[in-house]
N, C-alpha and C positions, 0 to 999 in steps of 0.2 A: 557138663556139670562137674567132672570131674576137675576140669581144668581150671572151674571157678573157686573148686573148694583147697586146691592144690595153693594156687593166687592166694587167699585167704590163711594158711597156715601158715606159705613163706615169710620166710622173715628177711627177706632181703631187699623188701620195702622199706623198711623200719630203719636200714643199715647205712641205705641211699638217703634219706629224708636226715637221720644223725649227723652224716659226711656231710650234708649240702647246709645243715646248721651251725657246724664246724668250721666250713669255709665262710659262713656269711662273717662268723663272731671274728673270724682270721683277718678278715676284709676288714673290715670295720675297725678293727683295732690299727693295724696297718695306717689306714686313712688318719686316723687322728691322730696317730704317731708322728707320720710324714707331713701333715699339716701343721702340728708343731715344731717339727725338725726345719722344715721350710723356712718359717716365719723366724729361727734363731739364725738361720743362713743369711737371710736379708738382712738381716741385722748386721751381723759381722762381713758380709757385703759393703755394705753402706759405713761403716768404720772405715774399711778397705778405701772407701771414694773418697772418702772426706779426707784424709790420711793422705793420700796421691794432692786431691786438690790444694790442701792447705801445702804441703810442699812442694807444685806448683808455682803459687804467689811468692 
């Protein structure tokens, strides 16, 4: 019993659960970051090809 009410006071559930919401918001922001950086990359990619090809011809 002592052990459950001990569980029950710590607060370093509370501290674990903040940390793992911190990473999810961290995650998340990251992903849409990089999926826009991506999508500018291909872009300026694909200038890059067109650029080669038409000097190419």
């Amino acid at each position: 019993m002592d052990k459950l009410r001990c569980l029950v006071r710590s607060r370093d559930g509370a501290t674990v659960v903040e940390y793992g919401l911190l990473a999810a918001l961290i995650s998340v922001g990251l992903l849409v970051g990089l999926q826009n950086f991506s999508e500018a990359l291909l872009g300026v990619f694909n200038i890059i090809v067109d650029a080669i090809e038409t000097a190419w011809v």
